[in-house]
C-alpha positions in Angstrom: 0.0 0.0 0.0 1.6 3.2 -1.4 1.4 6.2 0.9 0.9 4.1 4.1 3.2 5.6 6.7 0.3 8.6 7.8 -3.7 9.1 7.1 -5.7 6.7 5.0 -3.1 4.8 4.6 -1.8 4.4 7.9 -5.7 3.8 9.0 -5.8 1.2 6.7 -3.1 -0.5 7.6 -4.0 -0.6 11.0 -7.4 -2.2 10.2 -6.1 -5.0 7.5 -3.4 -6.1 10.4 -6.3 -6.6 12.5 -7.8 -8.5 10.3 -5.3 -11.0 10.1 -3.4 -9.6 7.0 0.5 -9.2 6.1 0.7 -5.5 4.6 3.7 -3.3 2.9 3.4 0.2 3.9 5.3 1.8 1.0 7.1 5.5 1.6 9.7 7.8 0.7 10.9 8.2 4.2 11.9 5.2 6.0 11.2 7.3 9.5 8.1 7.6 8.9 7.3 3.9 7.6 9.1 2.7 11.1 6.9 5.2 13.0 4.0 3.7 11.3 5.3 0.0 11.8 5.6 0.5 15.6 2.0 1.8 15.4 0.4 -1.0 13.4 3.0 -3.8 15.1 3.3 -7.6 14.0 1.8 -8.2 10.5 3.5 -4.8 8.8 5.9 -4.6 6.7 7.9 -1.6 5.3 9.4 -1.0 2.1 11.0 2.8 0.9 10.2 3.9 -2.4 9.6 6.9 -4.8 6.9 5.4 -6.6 7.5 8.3 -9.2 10.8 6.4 -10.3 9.3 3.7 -12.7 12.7 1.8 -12.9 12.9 1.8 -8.9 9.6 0.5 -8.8 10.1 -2.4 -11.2 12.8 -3.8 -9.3 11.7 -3.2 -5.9 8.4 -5.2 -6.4 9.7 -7.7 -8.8 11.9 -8.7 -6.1 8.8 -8.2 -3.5 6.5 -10.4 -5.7 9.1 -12.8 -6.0 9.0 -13.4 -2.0 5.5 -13.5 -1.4 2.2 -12.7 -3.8 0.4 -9.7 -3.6 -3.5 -9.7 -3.1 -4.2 -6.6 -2.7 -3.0 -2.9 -4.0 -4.3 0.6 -2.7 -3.3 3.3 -4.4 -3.2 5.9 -1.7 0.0 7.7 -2.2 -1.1 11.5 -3.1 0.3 15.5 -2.6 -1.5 18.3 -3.1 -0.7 22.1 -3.5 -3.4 24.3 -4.4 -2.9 27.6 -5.7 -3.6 30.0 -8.1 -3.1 29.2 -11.8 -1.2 32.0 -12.6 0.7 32.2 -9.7 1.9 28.6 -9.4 5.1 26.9 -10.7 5.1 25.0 -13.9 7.2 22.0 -11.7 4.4 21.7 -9.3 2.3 20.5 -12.0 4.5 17.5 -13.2 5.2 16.5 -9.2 1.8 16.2 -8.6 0.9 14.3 -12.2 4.1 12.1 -11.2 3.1 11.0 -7.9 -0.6 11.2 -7.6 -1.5 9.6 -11.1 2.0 8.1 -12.7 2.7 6.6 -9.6 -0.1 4.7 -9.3 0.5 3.3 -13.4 3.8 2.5 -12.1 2.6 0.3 -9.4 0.1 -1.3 -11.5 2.2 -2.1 -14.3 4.2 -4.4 -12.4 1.4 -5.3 -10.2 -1.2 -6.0 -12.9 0.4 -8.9 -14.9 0.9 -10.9 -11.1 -2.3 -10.6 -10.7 -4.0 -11.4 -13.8 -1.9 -14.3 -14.5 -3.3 -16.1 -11.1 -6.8 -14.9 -11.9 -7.2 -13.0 -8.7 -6.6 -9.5 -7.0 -7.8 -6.5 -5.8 -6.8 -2.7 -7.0 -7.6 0.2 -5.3 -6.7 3.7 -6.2 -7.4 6.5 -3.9 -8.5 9.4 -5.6 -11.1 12.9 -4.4 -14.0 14.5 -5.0 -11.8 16.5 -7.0 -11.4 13.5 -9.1 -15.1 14.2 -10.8 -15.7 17.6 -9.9 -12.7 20.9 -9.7 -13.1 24.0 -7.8 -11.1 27.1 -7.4 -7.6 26.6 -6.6 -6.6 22.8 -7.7 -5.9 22.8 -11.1 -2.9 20.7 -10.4 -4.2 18.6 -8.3 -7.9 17.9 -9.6 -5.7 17.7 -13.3 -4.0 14.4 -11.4 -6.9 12.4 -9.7 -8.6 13.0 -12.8 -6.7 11.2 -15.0 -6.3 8.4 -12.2 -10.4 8.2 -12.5 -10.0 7.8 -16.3 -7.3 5.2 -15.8 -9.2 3.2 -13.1 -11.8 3.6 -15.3 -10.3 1.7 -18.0 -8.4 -0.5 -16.1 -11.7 -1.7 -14.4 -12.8 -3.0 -17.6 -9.9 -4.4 -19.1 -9.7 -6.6 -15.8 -13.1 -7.4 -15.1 -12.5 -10.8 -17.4 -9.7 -12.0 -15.2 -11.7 -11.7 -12.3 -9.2 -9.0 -11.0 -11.4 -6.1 -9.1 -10.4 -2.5 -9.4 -12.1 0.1 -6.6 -11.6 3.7 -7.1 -12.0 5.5 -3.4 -13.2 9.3 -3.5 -13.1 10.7 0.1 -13.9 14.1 1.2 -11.7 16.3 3.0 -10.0 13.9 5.6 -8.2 15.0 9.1 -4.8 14.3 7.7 -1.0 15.7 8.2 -1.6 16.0 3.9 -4.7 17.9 4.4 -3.8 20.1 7.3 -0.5 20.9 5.1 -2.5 22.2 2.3 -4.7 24.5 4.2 -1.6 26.6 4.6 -1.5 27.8 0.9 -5.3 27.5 0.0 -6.8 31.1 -1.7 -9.1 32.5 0.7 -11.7 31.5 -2.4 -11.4 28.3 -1.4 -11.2 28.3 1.9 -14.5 29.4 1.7 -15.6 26.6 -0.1 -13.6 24.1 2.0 -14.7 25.7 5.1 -18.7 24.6 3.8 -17.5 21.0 3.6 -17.4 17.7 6.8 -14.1 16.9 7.1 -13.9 12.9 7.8 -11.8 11.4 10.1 -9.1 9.0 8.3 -10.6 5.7 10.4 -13.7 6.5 8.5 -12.5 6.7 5.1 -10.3 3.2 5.8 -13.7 1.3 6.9 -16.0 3.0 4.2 -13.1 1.6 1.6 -12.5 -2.0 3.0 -16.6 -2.4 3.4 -16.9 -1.7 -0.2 -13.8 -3.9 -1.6 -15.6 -6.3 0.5 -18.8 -5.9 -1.6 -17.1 -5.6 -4.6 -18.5 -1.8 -5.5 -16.2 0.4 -8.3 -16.4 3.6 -6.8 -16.4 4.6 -2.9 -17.8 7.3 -1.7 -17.4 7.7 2.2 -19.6 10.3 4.0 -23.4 11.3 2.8 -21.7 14.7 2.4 -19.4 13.5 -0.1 -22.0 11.3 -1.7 -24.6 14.3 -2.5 -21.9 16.7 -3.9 -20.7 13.6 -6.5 -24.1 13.2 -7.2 -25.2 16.8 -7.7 -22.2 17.0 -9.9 -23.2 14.7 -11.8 -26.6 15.1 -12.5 -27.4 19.5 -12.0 -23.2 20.3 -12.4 -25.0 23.8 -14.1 -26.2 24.7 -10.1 -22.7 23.4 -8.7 -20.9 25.6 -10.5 -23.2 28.2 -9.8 -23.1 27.8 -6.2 -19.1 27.8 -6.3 -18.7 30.9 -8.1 -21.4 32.7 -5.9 -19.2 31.6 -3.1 -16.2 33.0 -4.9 -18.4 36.5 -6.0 -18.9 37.2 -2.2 -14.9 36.6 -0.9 -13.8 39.1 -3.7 -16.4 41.3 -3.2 -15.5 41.2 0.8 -11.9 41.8 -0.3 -13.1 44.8 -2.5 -14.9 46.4 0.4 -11.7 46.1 2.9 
């Protein structure tokens, strides 16, 4: 499990151990993967990667998959820095495409063939609600879990007749070190939209995505909260975007009368 040393990941990991499973928590930072591994205890494993570095992750998990088989893969491993389009730099754009969407096809490309050639596996990719919907100040970010919904997509269906399951996870804002790090550089447009929106604790999102592996759904959408604003995307996105610039009209017009 990619990104497993804090958050979702780490809630995860916690939960599959006590369930009886053997999991790799995957990490740059082997610090924070033993900090997690003292956490979660017997049944985790650690293994320090930049999933970004397709050649590194080849040969890490071909020598992984050659000690034991893997089941399972979540996808959590994300970074986000929202900003202003025309204020951002052009590199933060490639370091969020390279870790929140090409690291996840690097992980899959070695994982995939494993799996499909003993007819069994699950995928998970953790993406947002900014993977189906974008709002003011993620361009970069909404740009990557994008693409990783029309990859998961696609992969779904190309796996479906190998009985290999894909799930594609879309919390809400979660109670996260990643989250809380973000909320230093949002625009104060959309911290007015952020600040209209339940943040989840991670433990929730972690159950919400095993229950629904379990029952074999494609998409996960923990929270009721998160599940009406996919839905009124969806099906009126004319009002959502209507209700997200008002919200934007009123800071600017606040920072116009100060």
């Amino acid at each position: 499990m990619t990104g497993g040393a804090s958050g979702i990941g780490l809630a995860l990991g916690e939960l599959l151990v006590g369930y009886g499973a053997q999991v790799t928590l995957v990490a740059r930072r082997q610090e924070l993967l033993d900090a997690a591994k003292a956490k979660i205890g017997e049944g985790a494993h650690t293994l320090s990667l930049d999933i970004s570095d397709a050649y590194k992750v080849k040969d890490s998990l071909r020598k992984r998959m050659a000690e034991r088989p893997i089941d399972m893969l979540i996808n959590n491993a994300g970074v986000a820095m929202p900003g202003r389009f025309i204020e951002m730099d052009a590199t933060e754009y490639r370091r969020q495409m390279d870790i929140n969407y090409f690291g996840a096809v690097n992980m899959c490309r070695e994982v995939v063939p494993h799996m499909t050639e003993r007819g069994s596996g699950h995928i998970t990719n953790v993406g947002s609600l900014l993977s189906v919907m974008g709002i003011y100040g993620y361009t970069a970010y909404a740009a990557s879990k994008f693409a990783l919904q029309g990859f998961s997509e696609c992969l779904r269906a190309e796996l479906a007749p190998h009985t290999v399951r894909l799930t594609m996870l879309l919390p809400p804002d979660t109670d996260t070190p990643q989250h809380a790090a973000e909320m230093e550089h949002l625009p104060e447009e959309t911290k007015a939209l952020a600040g209209s929106v339940k943040m989840l604790a991670p433990e929730k999102v972690a159950r919400d995505c095993l229950e629904g592996m379990a029952a074999g759904r494609f998409e996960i959408i923990p929270g009721f909260d998160g599940r009406m604003t996919v839905v009124a995307q969806r099906w009126v996105p004319g009002i959502v975007r209507w209700w997200c610039d008002n919200s934007t009209k009123k800071v600017n017009a606040q920072r116009s009368a100060s």
